[in-house]
C-alpha positions as a printed NumPy array, in Angstrom:
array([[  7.934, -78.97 ,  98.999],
       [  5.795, -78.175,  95.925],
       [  2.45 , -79.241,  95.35 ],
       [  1.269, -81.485,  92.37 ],
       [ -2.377, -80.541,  92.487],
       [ -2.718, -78.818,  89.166],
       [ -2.833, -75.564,  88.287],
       [ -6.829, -74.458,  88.833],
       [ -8.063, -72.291,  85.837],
       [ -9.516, -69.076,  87.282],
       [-13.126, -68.349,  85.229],
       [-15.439, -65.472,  85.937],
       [-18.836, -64.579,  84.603],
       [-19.763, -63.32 ,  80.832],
       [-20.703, -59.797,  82.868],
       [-17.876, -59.539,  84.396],
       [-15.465, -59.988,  81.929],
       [-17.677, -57.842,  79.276],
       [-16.934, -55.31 ,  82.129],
       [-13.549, -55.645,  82.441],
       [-13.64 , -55.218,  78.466],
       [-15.64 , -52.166,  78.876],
       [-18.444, -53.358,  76.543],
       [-22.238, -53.951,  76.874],
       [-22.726, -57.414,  77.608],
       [-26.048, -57.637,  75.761],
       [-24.113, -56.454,  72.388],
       [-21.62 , -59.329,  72.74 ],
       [-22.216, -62.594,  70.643],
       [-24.754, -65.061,  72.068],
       [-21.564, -67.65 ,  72.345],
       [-19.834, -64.625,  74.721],
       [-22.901, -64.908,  77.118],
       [-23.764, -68.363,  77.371],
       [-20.223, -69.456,  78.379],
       [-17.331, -68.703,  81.186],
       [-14.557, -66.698,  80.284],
       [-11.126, -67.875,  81.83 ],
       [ -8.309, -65.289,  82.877],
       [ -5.966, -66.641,  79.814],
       [ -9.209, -65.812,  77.308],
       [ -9.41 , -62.268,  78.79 ],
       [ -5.596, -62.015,  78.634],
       [ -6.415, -62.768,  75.002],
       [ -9.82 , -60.922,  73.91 ],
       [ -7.818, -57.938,  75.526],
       [ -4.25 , -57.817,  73.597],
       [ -5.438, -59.591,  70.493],
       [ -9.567, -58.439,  70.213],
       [-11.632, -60.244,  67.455],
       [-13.555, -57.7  ,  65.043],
       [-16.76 , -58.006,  67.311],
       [-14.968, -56.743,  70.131],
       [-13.385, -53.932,  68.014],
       [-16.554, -52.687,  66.696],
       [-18.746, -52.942,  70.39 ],
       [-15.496, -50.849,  71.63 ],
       [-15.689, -48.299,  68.584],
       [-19.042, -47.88 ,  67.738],
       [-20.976, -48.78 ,  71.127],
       [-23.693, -49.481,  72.769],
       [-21.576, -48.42 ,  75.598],
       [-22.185, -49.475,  79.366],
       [-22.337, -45.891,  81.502],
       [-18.847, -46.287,  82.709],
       [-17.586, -46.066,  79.308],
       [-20.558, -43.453,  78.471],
       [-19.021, -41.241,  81.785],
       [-15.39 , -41.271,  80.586],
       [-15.916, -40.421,  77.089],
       [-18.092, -37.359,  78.395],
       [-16.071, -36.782,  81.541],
       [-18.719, -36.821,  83.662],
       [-19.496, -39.379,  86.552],
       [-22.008, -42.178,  86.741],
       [-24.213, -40.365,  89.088],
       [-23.895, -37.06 ,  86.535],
       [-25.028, -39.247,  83.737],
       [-28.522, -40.278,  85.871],
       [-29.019, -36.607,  87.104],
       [-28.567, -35.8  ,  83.227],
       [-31.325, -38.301,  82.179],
       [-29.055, -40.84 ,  80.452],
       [-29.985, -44.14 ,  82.057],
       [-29.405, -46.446,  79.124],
       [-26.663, -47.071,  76.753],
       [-25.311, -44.875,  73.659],
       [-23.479, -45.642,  70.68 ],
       [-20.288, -43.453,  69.757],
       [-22.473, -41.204,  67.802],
       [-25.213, -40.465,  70.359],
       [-22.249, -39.654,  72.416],
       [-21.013, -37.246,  70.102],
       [-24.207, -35.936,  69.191],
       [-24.05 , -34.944,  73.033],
       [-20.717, -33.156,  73.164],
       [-22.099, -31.391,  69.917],
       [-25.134, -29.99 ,  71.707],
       [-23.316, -29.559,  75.076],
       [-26.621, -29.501,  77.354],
       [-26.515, -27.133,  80.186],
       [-26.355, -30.24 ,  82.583],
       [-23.372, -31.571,  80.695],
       [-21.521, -28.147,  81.38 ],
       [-22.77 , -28.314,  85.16 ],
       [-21.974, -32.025,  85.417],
       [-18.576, -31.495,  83.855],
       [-17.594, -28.764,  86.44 ],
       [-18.611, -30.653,  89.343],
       [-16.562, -33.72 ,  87.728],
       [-13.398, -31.416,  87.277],
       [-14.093, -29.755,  91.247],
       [-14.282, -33.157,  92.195],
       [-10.917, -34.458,  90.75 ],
       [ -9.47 , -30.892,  92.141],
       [-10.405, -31.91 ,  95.798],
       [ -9.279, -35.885,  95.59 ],
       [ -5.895, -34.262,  94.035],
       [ -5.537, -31.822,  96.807],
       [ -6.24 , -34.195,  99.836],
       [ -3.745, -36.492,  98.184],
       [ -0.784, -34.362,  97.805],
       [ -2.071, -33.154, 101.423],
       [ -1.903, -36.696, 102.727],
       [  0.986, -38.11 , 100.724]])
């Protein structure tokens, strides 16, 4: 027996979805923030993205997860480093430039940390 209750429309939160985008939520458009954002306009904002989207992604601010991958550090390496706040493309590159010793130390922990997980997995799998 099938149902006839209609199909409900999942919606999540601006912040969530500028997550999901990997974007700073307080660079996106005021119309971006004040509404919901269903799963079908995600679907869309992710394989078609309007030029707003394209620039936040190219140019930044960046939220710190995007800020961590792009300097292959972690989150937690980022705070220990003093970045607490979020950089455009070029303050990021202005970082890799200058290579900081606690980038260096950060990046070595990252890499011994991704060494471990990938040990214990083929250990455990």
């Amino acid at each position: 027996m099938t149902s006839s209750r209609p199909k409900t429309i999942q919606t999540m939160k601006p912040a969530t979805a500028a997550k999901k985008l990997g974007v700073l939520l307080s660079a996106t458009p005021a119309e971006f923030q004040a509404g919901v954002v269903s799963r079908d306009e995600l679907n869309e904002l992710q394989s078609t993205p309007p030029a707003w989207l394209t620039e936040l992604r190219r140019n930044g601010p960046h939220p710190k997860q995007v800020i961590a991958a792009k300097l292959r550090v972690s989150i937690s390496g980022l705070i220990r480093g003093g970045i607490t706040g979020p950089l455009t493309t070029a303050e990021i590159e202005a970082l890799k430039a200058e290579n900081p010793p606690w980038l260096e130390r950060e990046r070595a922990i990252q890499a011994e940390t991704r060494k471990e997980a990938l040990r214990l997995k083929q250990r455990d799998g």
